[in-house]
C-alpha angles and dihedrals in degrees: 000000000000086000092056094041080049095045080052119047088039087056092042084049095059097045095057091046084052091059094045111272120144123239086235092054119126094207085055089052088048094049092051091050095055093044083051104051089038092055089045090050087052091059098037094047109004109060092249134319119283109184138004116211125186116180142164132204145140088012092309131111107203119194112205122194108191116198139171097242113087090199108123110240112241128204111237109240118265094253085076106067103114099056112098116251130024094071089113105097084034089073096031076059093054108039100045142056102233137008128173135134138223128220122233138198083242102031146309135298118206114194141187134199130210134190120232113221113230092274107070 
C-alpha cells in the first residue's frame, strides 16, 4: 500500500507543480493529503486502485480514485474518533469542497473537489 500512496501522490505532485502550484503552497498540502487518504481507502477497502484522475476545470481541481470494489465508501460516527483507522474521509471531508463517489458496473470512483483561489 505505502508504494502505491507513495506512486500517487509523487504523480499527483508533479501534476500540480505543472499547473503552477508552489511547492510551499498549503492547498497543495491539502491535495496531496486527500490523494493520499483516497488511494489509501482504495487499497484498504477497494481491492486496489485502479486508476488516479486530476482535472481542472471551471475553477475546480477534482481528484478522482478509481477502485474494483462497488461498495459506497461511509464516513465512522463521530463517537468513534478515538479509535484508531477510519479518519480518512473525515479529513477528505475537511479539506475539500466537495467529496462524493460514484458506483460502477466494475467498481467504484471517489472523488474530491477543490476551489482554486483567484490566482491560479
Amino acid at each position: 500500500m505505502a508504494g502505491q500512496v507513495g506512486h500517487g501522490r509523487r504523480f499527483a505532485r508533479r501534476a500540480l507543480e505543472d499547473w503552477g502550484w508552489a511547492v510551499s503552497d498549503p492547498q497543495a498540502d491539502d491535495i496531496l493529503l486527500v490523494v493520499s487518504e483516497l488511494i489509501a481507502n482504495a487499497c484498504l477497502h477497494g481491492g486496489g486502485p485502479r486508476e488516479l484522475v486530476l482535472t481542472v476545470r471551471s475553477e475546480r481541481l477534482r481528484v478522482e480514485v478509481l477502485d474494483r470494489e462497488p461498495t459506497l465508501p461511509r464516513t465512522r460516527p463521530s463517537q468513534l474518533t478515538g479509535a484508531p483507522g477510519g479518519h480518512g474521509l473525515h479529513i477528505v471531508q475537511r479539506l475539500s469542497q466537495h467529496w462524493g463517489s460514484v458506483a460502477h458496473h466494475d467498481g467504484k470512483t471517489v472523488w474530491a473537489e477543490f476551489g482554486l483561489g483567484p490566482t491560479r
